[in-house]
C-alpha positions as CSV (number, residue, x, y, z in Angstrom):
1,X,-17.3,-44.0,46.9
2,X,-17.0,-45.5,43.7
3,X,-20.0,-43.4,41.8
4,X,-18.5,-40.0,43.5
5,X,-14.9,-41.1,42.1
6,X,-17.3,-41.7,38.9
7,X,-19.2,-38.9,39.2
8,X,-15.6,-36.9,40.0
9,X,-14.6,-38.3,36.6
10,X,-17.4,-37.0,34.6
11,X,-17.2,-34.0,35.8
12,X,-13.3,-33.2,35.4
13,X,-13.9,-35.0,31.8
14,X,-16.5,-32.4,31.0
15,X,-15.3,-29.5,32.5
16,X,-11.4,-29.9,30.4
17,X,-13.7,-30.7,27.6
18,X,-15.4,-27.3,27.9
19,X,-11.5,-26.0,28.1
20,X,-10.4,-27.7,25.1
21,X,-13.1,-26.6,23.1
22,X,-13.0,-22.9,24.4
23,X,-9.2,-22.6,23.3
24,X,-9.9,-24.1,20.1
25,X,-12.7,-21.6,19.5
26,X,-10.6,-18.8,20.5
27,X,-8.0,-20.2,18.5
28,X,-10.4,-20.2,15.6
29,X,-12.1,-16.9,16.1
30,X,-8.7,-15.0,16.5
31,X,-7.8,-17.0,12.6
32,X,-10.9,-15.9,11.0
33,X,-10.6,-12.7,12.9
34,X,-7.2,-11.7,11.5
35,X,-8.5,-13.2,8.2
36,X,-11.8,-10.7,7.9
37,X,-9.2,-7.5,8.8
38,X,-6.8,-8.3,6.7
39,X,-9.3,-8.9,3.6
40,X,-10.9,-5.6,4.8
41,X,-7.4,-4.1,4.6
42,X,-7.3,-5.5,0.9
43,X,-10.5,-4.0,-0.2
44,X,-9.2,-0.6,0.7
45,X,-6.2,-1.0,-1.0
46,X,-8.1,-2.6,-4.2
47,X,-10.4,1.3,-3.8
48,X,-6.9,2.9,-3.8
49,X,-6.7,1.8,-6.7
50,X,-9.7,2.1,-8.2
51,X,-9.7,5.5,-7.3
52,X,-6.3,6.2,-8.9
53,X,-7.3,4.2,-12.2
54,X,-10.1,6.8,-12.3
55,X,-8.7,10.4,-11.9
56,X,-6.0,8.5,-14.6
57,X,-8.8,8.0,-16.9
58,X,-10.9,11.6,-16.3
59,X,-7.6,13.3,-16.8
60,X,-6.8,11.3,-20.0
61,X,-10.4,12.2,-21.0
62,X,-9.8,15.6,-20.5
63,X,-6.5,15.8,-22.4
64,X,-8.2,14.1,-25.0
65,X,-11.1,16.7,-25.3
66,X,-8.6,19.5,-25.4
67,X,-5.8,17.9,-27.9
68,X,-8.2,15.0,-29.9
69,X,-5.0,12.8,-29.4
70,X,-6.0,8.9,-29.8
71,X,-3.5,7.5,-27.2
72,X,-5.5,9.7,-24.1
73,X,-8.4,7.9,-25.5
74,X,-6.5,4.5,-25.5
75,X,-5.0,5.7,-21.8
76,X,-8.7,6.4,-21.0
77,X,-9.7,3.1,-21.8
78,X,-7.1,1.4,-20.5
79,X,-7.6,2.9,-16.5
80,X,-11.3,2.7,-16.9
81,X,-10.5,-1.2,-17.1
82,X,-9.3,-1.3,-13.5
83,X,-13.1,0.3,-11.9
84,X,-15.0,-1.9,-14.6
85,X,-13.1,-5.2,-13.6
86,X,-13.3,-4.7,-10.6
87,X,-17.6,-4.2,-10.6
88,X,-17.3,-7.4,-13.0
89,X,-16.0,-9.4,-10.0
90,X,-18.4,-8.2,-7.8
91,X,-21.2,-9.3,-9.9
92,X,-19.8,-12.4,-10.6
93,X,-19.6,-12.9,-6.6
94,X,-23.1,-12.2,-6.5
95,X,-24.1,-14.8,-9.6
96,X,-21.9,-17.3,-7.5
97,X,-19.7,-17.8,-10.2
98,X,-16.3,-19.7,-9.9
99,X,-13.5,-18.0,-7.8
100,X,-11.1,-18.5,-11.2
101,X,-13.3,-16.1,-13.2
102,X,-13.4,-14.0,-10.0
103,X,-9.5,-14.1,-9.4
104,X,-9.1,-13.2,-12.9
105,X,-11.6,-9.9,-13.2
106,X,-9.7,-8.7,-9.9
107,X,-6.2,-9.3,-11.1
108,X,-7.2,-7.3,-14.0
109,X,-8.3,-4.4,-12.0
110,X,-5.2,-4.7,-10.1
111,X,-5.7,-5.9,-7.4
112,X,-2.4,-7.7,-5.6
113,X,-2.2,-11.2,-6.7
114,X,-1.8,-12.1,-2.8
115,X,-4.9,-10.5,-1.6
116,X,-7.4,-12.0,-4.2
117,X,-8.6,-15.0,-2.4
118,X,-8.8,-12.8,1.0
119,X,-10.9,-10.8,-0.8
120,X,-13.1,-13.5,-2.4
121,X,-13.8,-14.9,0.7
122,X,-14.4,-11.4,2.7
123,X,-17.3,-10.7,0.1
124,X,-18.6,-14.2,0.2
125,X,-18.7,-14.5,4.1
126,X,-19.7,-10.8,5.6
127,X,-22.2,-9.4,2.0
128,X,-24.6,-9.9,4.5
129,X,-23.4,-7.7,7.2
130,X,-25.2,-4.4,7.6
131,X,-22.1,-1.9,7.6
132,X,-20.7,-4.3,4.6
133,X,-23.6,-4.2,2.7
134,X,-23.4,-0.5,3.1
135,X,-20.0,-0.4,1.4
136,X,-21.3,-2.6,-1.3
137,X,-24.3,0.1,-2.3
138,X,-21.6,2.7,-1.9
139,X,-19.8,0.4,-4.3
140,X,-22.3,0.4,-7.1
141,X,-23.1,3.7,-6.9
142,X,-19.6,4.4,-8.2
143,X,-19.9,1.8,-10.6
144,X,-22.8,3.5,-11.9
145,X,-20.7,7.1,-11.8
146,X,-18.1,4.7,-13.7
147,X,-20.3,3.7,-16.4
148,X,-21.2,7.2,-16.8
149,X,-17.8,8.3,-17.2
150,X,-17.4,5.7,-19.9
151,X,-20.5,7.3,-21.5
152,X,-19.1,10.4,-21.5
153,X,-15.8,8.7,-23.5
154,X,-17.7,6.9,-25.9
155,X,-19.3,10.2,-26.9
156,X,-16.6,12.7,-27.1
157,X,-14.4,9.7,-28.9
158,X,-17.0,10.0,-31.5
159,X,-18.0,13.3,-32.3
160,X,-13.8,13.9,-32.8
161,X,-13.7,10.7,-34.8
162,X,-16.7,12.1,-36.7
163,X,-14.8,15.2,-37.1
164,X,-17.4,17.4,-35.6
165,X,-16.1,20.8,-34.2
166,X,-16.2,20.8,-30.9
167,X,-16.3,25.1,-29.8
168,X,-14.1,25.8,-26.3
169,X,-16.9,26.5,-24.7
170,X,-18.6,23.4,-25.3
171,X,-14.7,21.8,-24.2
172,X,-15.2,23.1,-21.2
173,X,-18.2,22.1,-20.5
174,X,-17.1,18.6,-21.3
175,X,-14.2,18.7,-19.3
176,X,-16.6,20.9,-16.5
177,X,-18.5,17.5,-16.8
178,X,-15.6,15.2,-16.3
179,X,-14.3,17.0,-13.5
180,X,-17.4,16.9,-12.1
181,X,-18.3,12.9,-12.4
182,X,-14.7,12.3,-11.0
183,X,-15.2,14.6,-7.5
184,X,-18.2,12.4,-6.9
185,X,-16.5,9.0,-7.7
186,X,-13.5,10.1,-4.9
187,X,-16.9,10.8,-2.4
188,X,-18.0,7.1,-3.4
189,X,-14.3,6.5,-2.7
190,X,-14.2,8.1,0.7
191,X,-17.9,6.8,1.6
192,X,-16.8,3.0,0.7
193,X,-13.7,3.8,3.0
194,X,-15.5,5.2,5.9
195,X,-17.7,1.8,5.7
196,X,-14.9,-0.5,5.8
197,X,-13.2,0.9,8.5
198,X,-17.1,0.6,10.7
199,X,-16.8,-3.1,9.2
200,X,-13.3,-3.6,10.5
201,X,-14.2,-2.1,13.9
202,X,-16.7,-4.8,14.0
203,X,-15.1,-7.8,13.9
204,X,-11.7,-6.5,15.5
205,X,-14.7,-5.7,18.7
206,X,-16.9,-9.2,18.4
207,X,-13.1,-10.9,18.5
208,X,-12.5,-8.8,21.4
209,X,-15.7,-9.6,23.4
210,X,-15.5,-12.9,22.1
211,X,-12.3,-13.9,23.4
212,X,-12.6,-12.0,26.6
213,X,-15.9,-14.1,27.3
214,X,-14.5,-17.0,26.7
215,X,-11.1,-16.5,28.9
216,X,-13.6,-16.0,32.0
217,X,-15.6,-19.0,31.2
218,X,-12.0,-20.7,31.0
219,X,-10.9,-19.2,34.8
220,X,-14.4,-20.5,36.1
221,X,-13.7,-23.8,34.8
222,X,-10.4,-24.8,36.4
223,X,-11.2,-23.1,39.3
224,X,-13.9,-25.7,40.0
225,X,-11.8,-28.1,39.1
226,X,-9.0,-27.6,41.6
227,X,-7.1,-24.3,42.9
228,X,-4.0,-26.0,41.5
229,X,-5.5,-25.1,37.9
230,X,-5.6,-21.3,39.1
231,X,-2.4,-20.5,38.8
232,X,-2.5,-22.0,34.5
233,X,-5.6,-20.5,34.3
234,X,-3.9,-17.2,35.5
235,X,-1.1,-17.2,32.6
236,X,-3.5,-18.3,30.1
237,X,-6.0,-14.9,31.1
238,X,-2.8,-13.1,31.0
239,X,-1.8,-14.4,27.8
240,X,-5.0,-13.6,26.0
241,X,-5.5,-9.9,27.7
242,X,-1.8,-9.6,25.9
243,X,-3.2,-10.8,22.9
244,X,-5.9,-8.6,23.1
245,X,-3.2,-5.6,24.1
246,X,-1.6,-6.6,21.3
247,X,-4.3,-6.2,18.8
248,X,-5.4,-3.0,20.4
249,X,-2.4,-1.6,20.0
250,X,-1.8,-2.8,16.1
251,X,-5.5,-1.2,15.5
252,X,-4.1,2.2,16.7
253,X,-0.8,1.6,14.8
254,X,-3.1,1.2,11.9
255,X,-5.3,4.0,12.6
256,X,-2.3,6.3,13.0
257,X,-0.5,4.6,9.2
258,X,-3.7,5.0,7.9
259,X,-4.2,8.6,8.9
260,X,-0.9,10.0,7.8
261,X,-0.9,8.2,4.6
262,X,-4.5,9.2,3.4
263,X,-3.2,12.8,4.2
264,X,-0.3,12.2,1.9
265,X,-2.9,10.5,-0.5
266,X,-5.4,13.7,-0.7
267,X,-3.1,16.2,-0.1
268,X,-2.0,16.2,-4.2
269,X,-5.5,15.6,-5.2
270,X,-6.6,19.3,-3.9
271,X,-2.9,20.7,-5.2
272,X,-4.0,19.0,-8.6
273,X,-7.8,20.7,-8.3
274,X,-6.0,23.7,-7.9
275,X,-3.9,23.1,-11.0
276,X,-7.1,22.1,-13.0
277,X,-9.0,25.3,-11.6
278,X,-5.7,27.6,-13.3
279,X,-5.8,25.4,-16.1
280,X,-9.3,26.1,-16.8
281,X,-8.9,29.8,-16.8
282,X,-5.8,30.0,-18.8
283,X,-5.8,30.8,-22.3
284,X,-2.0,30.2,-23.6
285,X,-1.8,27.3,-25.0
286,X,2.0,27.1,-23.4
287,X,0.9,28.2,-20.2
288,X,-1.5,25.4,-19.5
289,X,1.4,23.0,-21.3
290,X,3.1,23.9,-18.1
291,X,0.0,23.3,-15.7
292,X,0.1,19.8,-17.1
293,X,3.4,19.4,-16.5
294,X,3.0,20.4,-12.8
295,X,0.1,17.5,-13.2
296,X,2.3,15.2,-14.3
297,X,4.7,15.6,-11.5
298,X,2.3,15.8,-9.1
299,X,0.7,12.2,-9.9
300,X,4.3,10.8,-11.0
301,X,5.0,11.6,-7.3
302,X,1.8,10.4,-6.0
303,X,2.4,7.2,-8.1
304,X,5.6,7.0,-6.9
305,X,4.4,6.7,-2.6
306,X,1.6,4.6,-3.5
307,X,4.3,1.9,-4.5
308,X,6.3,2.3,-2.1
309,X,3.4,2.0,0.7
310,X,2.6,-1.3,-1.3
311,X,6.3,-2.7,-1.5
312,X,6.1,-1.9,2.6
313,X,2.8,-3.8,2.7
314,X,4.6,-7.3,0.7
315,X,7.7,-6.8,2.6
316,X,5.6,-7.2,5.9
317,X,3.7,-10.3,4.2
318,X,6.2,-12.0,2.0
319,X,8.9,-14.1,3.4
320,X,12.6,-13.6,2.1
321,X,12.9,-15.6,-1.1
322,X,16.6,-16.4,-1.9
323,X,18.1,-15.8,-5.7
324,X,21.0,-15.9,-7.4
325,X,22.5,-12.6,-8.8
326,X,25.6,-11.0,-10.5
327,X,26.5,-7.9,-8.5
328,X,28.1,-5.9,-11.5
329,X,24.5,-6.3,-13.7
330,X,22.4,-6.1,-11.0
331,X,23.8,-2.3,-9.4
332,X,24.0,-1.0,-13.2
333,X,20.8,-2.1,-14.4
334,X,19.3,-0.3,-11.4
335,X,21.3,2.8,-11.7
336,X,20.9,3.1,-15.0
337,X,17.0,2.7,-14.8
338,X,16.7,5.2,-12.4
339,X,19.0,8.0,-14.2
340,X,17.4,7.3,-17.5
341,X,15.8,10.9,-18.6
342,X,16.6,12.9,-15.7
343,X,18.4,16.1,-16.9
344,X,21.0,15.9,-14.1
345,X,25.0,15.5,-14.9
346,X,25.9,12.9,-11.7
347,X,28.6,10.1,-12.2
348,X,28.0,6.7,-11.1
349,X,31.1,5.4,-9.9
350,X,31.2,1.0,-9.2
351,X,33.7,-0.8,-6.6
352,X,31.5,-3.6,-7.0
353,X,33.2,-6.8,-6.5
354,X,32.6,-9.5,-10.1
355,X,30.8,-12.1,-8.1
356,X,27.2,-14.1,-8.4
357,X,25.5,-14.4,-4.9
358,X,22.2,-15.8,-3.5
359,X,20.3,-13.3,-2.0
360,X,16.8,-12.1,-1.7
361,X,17.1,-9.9,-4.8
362,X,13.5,-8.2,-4.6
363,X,14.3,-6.6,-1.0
364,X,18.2,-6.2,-2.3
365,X,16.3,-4.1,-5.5
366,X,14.1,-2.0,-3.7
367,X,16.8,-1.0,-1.1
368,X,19.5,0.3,-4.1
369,X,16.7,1.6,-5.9
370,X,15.4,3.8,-3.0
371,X,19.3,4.8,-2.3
372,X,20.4,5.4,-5.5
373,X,17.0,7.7,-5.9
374,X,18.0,9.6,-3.5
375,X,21.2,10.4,-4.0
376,X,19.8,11.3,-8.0
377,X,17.3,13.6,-6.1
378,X,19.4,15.3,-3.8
379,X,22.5,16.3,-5.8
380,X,24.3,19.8,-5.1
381,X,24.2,20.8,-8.6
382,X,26.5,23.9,-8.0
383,X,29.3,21.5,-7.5
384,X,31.4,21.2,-10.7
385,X,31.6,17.7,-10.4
386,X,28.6,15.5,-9.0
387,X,28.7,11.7,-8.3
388,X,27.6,8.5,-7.0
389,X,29.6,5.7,-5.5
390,X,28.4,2.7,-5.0
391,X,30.5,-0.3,-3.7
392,X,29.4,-3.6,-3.0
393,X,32.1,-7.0,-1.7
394,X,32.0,-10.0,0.9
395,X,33.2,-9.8,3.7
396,X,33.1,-12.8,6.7
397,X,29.7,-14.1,5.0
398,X,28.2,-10.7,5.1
399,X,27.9,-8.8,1.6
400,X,28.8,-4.8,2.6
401,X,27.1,-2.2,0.6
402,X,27.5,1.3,0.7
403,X,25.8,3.9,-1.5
404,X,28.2,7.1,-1.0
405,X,27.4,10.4,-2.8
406,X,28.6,14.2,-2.5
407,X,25.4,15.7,-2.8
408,X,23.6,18.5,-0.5
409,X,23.9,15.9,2.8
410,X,21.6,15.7,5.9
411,X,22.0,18.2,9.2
412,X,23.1,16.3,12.1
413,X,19.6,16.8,14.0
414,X,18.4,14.7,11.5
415,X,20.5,12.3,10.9
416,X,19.2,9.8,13.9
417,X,15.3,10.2,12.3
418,X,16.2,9.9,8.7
419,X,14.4,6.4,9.0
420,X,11.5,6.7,11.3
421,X,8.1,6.9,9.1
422,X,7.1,10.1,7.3
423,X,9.9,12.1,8.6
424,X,11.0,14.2,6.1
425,X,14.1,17.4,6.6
426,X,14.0,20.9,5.6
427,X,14.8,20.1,2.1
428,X,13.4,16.8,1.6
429,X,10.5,18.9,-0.4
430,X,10.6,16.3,-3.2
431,X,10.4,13.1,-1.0
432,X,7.6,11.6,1.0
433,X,9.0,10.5,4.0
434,X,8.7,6.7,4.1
435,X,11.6,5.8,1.4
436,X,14.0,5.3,4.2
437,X,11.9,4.2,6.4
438,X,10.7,0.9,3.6
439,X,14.8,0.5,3.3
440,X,14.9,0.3,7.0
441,X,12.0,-2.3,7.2
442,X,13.7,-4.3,4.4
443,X,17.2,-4.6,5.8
444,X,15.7,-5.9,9.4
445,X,13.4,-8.3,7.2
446,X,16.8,-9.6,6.1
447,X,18.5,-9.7,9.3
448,X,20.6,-7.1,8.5
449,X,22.0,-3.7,9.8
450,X,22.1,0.0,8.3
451,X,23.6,2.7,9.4
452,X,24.3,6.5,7.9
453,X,26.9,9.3,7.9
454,X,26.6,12.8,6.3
455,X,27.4,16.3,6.5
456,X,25.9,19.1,5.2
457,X,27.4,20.6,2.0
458,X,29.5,17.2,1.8
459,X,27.4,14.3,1.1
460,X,26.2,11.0,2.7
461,X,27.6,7.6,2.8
462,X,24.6,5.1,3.7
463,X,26.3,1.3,5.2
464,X,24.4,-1.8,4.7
465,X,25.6,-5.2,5.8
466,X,23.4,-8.1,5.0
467,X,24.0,-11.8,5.8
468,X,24.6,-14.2,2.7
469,X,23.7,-17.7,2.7
C-alpha cells in the first residue's frame, strides 16, 4: 500500500511536472513569438524607409543632372546615407560585431530608436531561416543597386564639377538611367517585403502548432491524474484557443492595415511615374517647374502619412509619459508652425486659459497638430472672414479642449465615420484618411473622450476632454 501511495506520488509529481514545464514553454514560445513578429514588423518599416530615402536621393540626382545645383547633390548624399547605413549594419551583424556599432549604423539609417535591439536580435536569431535568408539576398541585391546609384552620383557630380557639357540628350539618358536603377530598387523593396511577410507567417504558424500541441498534451495529463483536473484543464484549453483566436484575428487585422496602407504607399509612386513620364517629354523649362512642384506635393503628402502611420505605431507601443506644459506657448507654437508658409488668410483665435499643467504633451501635440491641420486644410476661402478658435481650460480635473473653425464643415452622413481608419468624405481629396483616426487612438490612450459637431457650409467644432493628473 505504501509503494502504490509511493508510486501514486511519483506519478502525480511527474505528471504536474510535465504541466508546469508545458505552461512555461508556452509561456516562452508565445514571448519569443510576439518578439520575432514584431522585429519582422520593424524590418519592414526600416525598408519603408529605405525605400523612401532612395526615390529622395534618385530624384535629387535627377534635379541635379537637369539644374547642376550642389545642394540636390548634398540632398543626394544625405538620403543615400539611410540604404548605406543600413547595409553597414547588416555587415556588421554578419562580422559579429558589437550591438553598439550596430545600434548606431541603424539609427543613422533611421530606423526607430525603439525597434533597434528587436531588430538586432531578429537578424541574429532567424539569418539562418530559409524564407529569412531569402530576404537577406533580396537585401543585398539592393545594396548592390544602391552602390550603383551612388556610382552614378559620384560621376555626374564630377563631370559638372569638371565643367564638362553635358548635351540633353545625354541628361536624359542619365536621368533615363536613374529612373531606371530606382524601379528596380522599389522591386528589391517589394521582393524583401513579400519575404518577410512568408517569415512572419512562419513563426506566427510554428507558435500556433506549438501551443495547440502542447494544450492537448496539458488535457491528457490532468486527465490521468484525476477527472477533478478536467474541468481546470478545460479553461486552460479554452484560454489558449482564445489566445490563439486572438492572434488570428490581430494577423488579419494586420493583413487588412497592411494592405490598405501599402495601397496608399504606391498609389503616389505611379501618380509620381506619371509626372516624371510628362516631365521627360516637356520642353518649357516652366512647364516642367510645375511638374516638380506637383512632385513636391505629391511626396510632401506621402511624407506626411508615413508619419502619421509611425506616430500610430509609438502611440500603440509607448506608454503615456506625463510633462509639464504652459497652455498659451504650447497651442501658439503649434499653430503657428503649422500656418507658417501656407498662402491662406485664416485667424487663429485663443480662449486658452494662462495655466502650466502635467500632461502627456507628445499625444497632447500630435492631437492639436492634426486638428489645427485640418481646420488650415479645409477652410471655405469664399468667406470674407476665415478663422480658427481654439480654447483650452480646467474643468473638475479634466482639461477641455475644443478646436472650432468656420470652414467648409462635414455632411451629417459622415460625421459618425470621420474617425474610423482610412475613411475619407467627398472632399477630403487632400487628406489620407487616418489623421482622425491617430487623434482618436491618442485620446483613448489617454483615457479620454472626443466628440464632433459640424454642418456643412458652417464649420466644425471638434470636443476633447482629457483627464489631468
Amino acid at each position: 500500500m505504501n509503494n502504490l501511495t509511493k508510486q501514486t506520488k511519483i506519478i502525480v509529481y511527474n505528471y504536474v511536472l510535465c504541466v508546469f514545464l508545458s505552461i512555461a514553454l508556452i509561456v516562452t514560445l508565445n514571448h519569443y513569438g510576439l518578439k520575432a513578429i514584431d522585429g519582422i514588423r520593424a524590418f519592414t518599416s526600416g525598408e519603408s524607409l529605405f525605400m523612401k530615402a532612395q526615390q529622395e536621393a534618385s530624384r535629387s540626382l535627377t534635379n541635379y543632372v537637369f539644374t547642376a545645383k550642389p545642394q540636390h547633390y548634398q540632398n543626394f548624399l544625405k538620403q543615400l546615407q539611410v540604404p548605406i547605413n543600413d547595409s553597414l549594419a547588416r555587415n556588421s551583424l554578419n562580422r559579429n560585431a558589437s550591438n553598439e556599432v550596430v545600434r548606431k549604423q541603424l539609427a543613422l539609417g533611421r530606423n526607430v530608436p525603439e525597434d533597434l535591439d528587436n531588430i538586432i536580435w531578429v537578424y541574429k536569431n532567424f539569418k539562418s531561416l530559409s524564407q529569412f535568408k531569402d530576404a537577406i539576398k533580396i537585401w543585398k541585391s539592393a545594396d548592390l543597386l544602391v552602390m550603383d546609384l551612388e556610382q552614378q552620383g559620384i560621376y555626374i557630380h564630377r563631370r559638372i564639377t569638371n565643367r564638362q557639357y553635358l548635351s540633353p540628350t545625354e541628361k536624359e539618358m542619365l536621368a533615363d538611367k536613374i529612373d531606371q536603377t530606382c524601379r528596380l530598387i522599389t522591386i528589391k523593396g517589394d521582393e524583401f517585403d513579400q519575404a518577410l511577410t512568408k517569415s512572419s507567417k512562419l513563426v506566427n504558424t510554428t507558435v500556433i502548432t506549438i501551443n495547440t500541441v502542447i494544450a492537448l498534451i496539458i488535457f491528457s495529463c490532468i486527465i490521468i491524474i484525476s477527472f477533478k483536473y478536467i474541468k481546470r484543464l478545460s479553461t486552460l484549453q479554452k484560454n489558449t484557443l482564445a489566445q490563439n483566436e486572438a492572434l488570428l484575428k490581430i494577423n488579419e487585422e494586420l493583413d487588412l492595415f497592411t494592405h490598405s496602407v501599402s495601397h496608399d504607399l504606391r498609389s503616389p509612386i505611379t501618380s509620381l511615374k506619371g509626372i516624371i513620364s510628362l516631365a521627360e517629354d516637356e520642353t518649357s523649362a516652366n512647364e516642367r517647374k510645375q511638374y516638380f512642384g506637383l512632385m513636391t506635393q505629391i511626396l510632401s503628402r506621402q511624407d506626411d502619412f508615413i508619419l502619421k502611420i509611425i506616430q500610430l505605431s509609438k502611440n500603440k507601443r509607448i506608454d503615456i509619459q506625463m510633462q509639464e506644459i504652459y497652455l498659451p506657448t504650447f497651442f501658439e507654437t503649434i499653430a503657428q508652425d503649422l500656418k507658417y508658409g501656407l498662402d491662406i488668410n485664416v485667424e487663429i483665435r485663443y480662449d486658452v486659459q494662462p495655466i502650466t499643467i502635467k500632461i502627456d504633451a507628445f499625444r497632447l501635440d500630435i492631437i492639436s497638430r492634426n486638428l489645427i491641420s485640418n481646420a488650415l486644410k479645409y477652410a471655405d476661402q469664399s468667406k470674407p472672414s476665415q478663422f480658427i478658435q481654439i480654447s483650452a481650460y480646467l474643468i473638475s480635473g479634466f482639461l477641455q479642449l475644443n478646436f472650432e473653425d468656420n470652414g467648409l464643415g462635414i455632411a451629417e452622413e459622415h460625421v459618425n465615420k470621420v474617425f474610423d481608419m482610412f475613411y475619407v468624405t467627398a472632399h477630403q481629396n487632400k487628406g489620407s484618411g487616418i489623421g482622425l483616426y491617430l487623434v482618436k487612438e491618442m485620446v483613448n490612450k489617454m483615457d479620454g473622450q472626443i466628440n464632433v459637431t459640424s454642418s456643412v457650409g458652417k464649420g466644425s467644432i471638434f470636443a476633447i476632454k482629457l483627464p489631468i493628473v
